[in-house]
matplotlib code that plots the C-alpha trace (Angstrom):
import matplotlib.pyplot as plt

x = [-51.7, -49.6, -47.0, -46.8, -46.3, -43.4, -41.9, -42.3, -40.8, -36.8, -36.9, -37.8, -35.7, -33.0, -33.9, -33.6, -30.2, -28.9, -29.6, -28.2, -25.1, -25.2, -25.7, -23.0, -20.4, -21.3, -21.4, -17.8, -16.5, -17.6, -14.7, -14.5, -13.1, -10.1, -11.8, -14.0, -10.8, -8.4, -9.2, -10.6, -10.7, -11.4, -15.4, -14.7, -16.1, -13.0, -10.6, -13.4, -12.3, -8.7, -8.7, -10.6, -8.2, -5.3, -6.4, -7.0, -3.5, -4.5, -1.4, -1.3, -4.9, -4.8, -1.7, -2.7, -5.8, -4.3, -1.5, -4.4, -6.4, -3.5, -2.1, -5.5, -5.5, -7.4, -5.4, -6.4, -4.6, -1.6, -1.6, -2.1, 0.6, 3.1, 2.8, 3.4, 6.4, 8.2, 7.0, 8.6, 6.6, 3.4, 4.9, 3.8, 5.3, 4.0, 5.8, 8.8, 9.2, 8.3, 11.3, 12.7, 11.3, 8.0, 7.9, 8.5, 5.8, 3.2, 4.6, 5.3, 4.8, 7.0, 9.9, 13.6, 15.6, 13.6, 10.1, 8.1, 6.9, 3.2, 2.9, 5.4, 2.1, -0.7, 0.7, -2.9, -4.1, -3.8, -2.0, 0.0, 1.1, 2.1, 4.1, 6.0, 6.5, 7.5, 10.2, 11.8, 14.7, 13.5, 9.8, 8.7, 6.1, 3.4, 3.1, 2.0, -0.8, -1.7, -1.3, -3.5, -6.4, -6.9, -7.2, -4.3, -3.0, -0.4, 1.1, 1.2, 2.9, 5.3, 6.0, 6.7, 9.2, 10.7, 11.2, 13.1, 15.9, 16.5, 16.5, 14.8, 15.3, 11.3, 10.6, 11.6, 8.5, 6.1, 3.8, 3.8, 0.4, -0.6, 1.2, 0.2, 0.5, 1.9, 4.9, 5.6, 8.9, 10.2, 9.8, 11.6, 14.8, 16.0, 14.8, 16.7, 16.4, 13.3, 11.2, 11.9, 10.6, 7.5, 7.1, 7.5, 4.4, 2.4, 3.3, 0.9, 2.7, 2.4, 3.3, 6.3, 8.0, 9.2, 11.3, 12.3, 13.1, 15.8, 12.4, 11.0, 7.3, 6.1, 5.7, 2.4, 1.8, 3.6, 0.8, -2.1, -0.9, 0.1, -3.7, -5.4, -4.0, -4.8, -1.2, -0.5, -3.4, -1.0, 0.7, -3.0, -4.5, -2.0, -2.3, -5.5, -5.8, -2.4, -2.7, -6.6, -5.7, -2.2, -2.5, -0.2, 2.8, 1.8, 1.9, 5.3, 7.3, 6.0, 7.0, 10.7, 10.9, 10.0, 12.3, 11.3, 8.2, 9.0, 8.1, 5.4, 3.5, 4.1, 2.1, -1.0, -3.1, -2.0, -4.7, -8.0, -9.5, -9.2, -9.3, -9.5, -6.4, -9.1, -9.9, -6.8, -5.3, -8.1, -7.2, -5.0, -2.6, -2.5, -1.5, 1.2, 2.5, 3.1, 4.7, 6.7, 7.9, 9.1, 10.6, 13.0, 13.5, 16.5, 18.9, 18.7, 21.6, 19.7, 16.7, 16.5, 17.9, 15.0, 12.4, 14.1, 13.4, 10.1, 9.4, 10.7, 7.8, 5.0, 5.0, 1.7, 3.4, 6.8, 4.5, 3.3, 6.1, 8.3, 5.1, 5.4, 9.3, 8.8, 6.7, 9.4, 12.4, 13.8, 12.0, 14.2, 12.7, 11.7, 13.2, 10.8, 11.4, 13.4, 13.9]
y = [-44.4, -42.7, -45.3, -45.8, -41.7, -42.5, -45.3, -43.0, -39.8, -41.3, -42.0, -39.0, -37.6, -39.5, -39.0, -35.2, -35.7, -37.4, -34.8, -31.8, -33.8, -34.2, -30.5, -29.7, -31.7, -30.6, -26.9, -27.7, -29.2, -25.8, -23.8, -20.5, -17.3, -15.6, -11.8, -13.9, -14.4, -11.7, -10.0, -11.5, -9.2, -6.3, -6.1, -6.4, -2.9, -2.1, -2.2, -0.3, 2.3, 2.1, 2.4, 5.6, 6.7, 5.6, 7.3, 10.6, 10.8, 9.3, 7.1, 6.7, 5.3, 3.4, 1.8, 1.2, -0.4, -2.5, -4.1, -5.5, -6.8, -8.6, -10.2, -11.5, -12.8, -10.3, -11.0, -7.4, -6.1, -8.5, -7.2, -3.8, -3.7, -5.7, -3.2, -0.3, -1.4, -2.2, 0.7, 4.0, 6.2, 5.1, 5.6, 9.0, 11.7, 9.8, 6.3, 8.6, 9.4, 6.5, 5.4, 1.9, -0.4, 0.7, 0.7, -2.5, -3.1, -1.4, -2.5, -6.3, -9.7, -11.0, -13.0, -13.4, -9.5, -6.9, -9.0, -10.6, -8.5, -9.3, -10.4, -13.9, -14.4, -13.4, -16.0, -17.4, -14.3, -14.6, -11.0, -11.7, -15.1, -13.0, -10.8, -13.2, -15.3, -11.9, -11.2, -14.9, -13.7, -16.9, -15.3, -14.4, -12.6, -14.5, -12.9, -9.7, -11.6, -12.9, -9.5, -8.3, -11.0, -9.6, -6.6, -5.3, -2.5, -0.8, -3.8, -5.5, -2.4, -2.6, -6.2, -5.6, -2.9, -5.2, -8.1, -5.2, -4.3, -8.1, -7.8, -11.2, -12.9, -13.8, -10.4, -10.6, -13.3, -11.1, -9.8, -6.1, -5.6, -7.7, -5.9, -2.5, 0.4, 2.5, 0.4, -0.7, 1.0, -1.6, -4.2, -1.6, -1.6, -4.9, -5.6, -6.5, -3.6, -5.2, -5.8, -2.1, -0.7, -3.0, -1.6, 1.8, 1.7, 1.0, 3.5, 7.0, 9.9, 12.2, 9.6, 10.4, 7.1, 8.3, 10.6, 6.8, 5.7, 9.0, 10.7, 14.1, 15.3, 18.6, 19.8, 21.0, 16.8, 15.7, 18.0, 16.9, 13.2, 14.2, 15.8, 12.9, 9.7, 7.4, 6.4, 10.0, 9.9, 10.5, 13.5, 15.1, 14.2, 16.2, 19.2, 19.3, 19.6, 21.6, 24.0, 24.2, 27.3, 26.6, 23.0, 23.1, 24.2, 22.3, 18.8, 19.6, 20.6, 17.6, 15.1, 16.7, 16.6, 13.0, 12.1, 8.7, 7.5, 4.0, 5.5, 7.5, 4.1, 2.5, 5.4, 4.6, 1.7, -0.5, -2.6, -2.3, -5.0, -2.4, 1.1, 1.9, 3.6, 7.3, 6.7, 6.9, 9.7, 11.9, 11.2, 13.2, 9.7, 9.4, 12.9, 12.6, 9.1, 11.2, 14.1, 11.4, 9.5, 13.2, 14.0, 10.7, 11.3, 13.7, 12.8, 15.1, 17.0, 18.0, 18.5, 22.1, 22.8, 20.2, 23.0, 25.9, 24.5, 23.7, 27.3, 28.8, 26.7, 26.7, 28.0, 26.0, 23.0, 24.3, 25.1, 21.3, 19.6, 22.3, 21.6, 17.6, 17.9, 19.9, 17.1, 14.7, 16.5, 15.5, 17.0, 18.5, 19.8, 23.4, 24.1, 24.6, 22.6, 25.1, 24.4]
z = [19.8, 22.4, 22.6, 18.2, 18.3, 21.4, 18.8, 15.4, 17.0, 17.8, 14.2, 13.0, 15.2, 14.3, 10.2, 11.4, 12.6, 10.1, 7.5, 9.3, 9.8, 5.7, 5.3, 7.5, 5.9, 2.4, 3.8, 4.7, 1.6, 0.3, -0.8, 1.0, -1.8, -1.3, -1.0, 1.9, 3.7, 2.9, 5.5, 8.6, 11.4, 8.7, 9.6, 14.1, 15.0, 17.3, 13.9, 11.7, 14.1, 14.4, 10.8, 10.9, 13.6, 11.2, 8.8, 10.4, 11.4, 15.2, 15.3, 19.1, 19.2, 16.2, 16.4, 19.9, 19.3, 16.2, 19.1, 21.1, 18.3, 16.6, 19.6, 20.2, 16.9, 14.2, 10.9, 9.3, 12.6, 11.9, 8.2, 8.6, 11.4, 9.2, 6.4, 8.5, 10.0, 6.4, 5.1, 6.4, 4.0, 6.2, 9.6, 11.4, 13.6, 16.8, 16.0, 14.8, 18.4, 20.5, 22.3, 20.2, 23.2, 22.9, 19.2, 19.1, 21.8, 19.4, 16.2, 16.7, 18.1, 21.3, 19.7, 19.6, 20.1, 18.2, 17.7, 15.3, 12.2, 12.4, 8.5, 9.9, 12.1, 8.9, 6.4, 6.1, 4.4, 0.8, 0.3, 2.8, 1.1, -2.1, -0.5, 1.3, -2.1, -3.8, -0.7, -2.4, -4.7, -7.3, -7.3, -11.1, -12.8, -12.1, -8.7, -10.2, -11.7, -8.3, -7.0, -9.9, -9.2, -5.3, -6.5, -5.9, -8.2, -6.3, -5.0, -8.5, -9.9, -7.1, -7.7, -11.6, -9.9, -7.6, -10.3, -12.5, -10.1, -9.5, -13.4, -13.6, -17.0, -17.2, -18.0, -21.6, -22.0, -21.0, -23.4, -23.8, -24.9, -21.7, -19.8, -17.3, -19.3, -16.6, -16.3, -19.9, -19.5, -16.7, -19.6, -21.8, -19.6, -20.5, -24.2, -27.2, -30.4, -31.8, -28.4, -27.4, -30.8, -30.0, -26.4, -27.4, -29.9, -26.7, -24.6, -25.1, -26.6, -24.0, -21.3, -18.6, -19.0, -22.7, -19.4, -18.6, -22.1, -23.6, -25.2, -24.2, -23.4, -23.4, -19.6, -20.0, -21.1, -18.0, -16.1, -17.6, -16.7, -13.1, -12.8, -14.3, -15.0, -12.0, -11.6, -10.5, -7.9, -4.7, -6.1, -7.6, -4.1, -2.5, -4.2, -4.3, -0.7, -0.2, -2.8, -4.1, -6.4, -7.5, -8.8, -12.1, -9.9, -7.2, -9.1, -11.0, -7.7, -6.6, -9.0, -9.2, -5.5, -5.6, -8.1, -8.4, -11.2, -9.3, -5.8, -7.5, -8.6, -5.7, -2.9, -1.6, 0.4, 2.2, 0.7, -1.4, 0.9, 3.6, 2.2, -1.8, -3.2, -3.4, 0.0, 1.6, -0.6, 0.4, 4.2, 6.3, 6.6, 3.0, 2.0, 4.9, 3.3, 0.1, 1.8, 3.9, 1.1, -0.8, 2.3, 2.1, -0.9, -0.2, 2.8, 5.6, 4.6, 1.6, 2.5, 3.0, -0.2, -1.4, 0.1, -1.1, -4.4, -3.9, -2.7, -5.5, -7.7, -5.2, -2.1, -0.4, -1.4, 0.0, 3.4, 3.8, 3.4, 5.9, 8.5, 8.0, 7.9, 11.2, 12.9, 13.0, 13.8, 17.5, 20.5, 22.6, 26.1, 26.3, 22.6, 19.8, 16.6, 13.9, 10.4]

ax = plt.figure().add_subplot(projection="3d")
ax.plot(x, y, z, "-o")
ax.set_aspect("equal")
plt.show()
């Protein structure tokens, strides 16, 4: 008995063996899903709170912690990273000052005279591979689709933008009605007599792109759609936090200060796979992107005259953007900053 049980059990064993190995090669013929992938390196506990730090305005430990984890590999890092440094809007007071050999230290990957940007080291990530396809000059309007299918919003509406300026001829194929209402007008900009008449029966009345189009809105429309259409989200976040009690003014200063509905739909996350678009707005990092990005708006010359004005519509507003505008001036040993 003992020795037919010594004989029966290699056999089992092996029967055993031979169906895990099955398993495990139909486990890998598995496709694994994009949102699975996006972000690998998003969920490591070390960049969970990076971000947080990010996003309370903690540049130095953030972007300090983000370095290490993407040179040891953590895509989100990589991503995250890469974003930042193409995007001046999102860069704080803190990298604003780091001398240029250490920002580059912080900011990107060893490699040739002023390093690597992390994304060239991230093209796995299928965001990352959009953006890089939208940075070719033949990409077309299928790339806001893909943009649109990761969830991306903001970086679909920035790719509609981007294809608009290049004024690429595919544009007039696609259909309005299809189409993201917020940016109907890019479409607009390039039609023949009969397309525009079609375009402009899709866009609301009481929408700012009629602005974009020769039309007029009332400016008490213009405010209800800067305090509730999503598209407006940056500008309503920051009021709401800048001036509580004096919203109305608040958002209309704004908006003229930014001078740009482009750069207005274009604000926000770096990414909904790593922090939704009302979730960064409400953050101390994303109300400073959107006081950043008003503050570039005007060339440093100018941009006094650009606060005056604000002042003279809301003064709250006109005292958060001369604090943020203060944070980045040059620092000068034993001179305070002055306007």
């Amino acid at each position: 008995m003992n020795t037919a049980s010594a004989t029966r059990a290699p056999r089992w064993l092996a029967q055993v063996a031979v169906l895990v190995a099955v398993l495990v090669a139909m486990l890998t013929l598995v496709p694994v899903s994009a949102s699975a992938t996006e972000m690998l390196g998003a969920d490591d506990p070390a960049f969970t709170q990076a971000l947080q730090d990010w996003l309370a305005d903690d540049e130095e430990a953030a972007l300090t912690a983000f370095s290490g984890l993407a040179q040891n590999g953590n895509l989100a890092a990589r991503f995250l990273l890469g974003v930042i440094d193409r995007t001046p809007a999102l860069q704080g007071a803190y990298l604003a000052h780091l001398p240029r050999d250490q920002r580059l230290r912080v900011m990107r990957a060893p490699g040739g005279i002023s390093g690597r940007n992390w994304l060239t080291l991230a093209a796995d990530l299928p965001l990352v591979a959009a953006y890089v396809d939208l940075w070719d000059i033949e990409a077309g309007p299928d790339i806001v689709a893909r943009f649109n299918e990761l969830g991306e919003t903001r970086a679909a509406r920035e790719a509609l933008i981007v294809l608009a300026a290049r004024e690429h001829p595919a544009l007039s194929r696609v259909e309005p009605d299809q189409a993201d209402t917020d940016v109907l007008y890019l479409l607009w900009q390039g039609a023949d007599p009969e397309r525009r008449a079609q375009i402009e029966n899709l866009i609301p009345v009481a929408h700012p792109q009629r602005l974009l189009i020769g039309e007029r809105i009332d400016a008490r429309e213009l405010d209800i759609w800067l305090a509730t259409d999503g598209a407006a989200a940056p500008i309503a976040a920051l009021c709401n936090a800048a001036c509580p009690d004096a919203g109305e003014t608040c958002r209309g200063a704004a908006y003229r200060a930014l001078n740009s509905h482009n750069a207005l739909l274009t604000l926000g996350t770096p990414s909904e796979a790593l922090v939704s678009q009302a979730d960064f707005l409400a953050s101390p990092r994303g109300r400073g992107t959107v006081m950043r990005r008003i503050l570039l708006a005007t060339a440093m010359r100018g941009r006094l005259a650009m606060l005056e004005y604000v002042r003279g519509h809301s003064d709250c507003l006109a005292d958060a953007l001369q604090a943020e505008h203060q944070r980045f001036l040059p620092r000068i040993p034993s001179v305070s900053p002055t306007d």
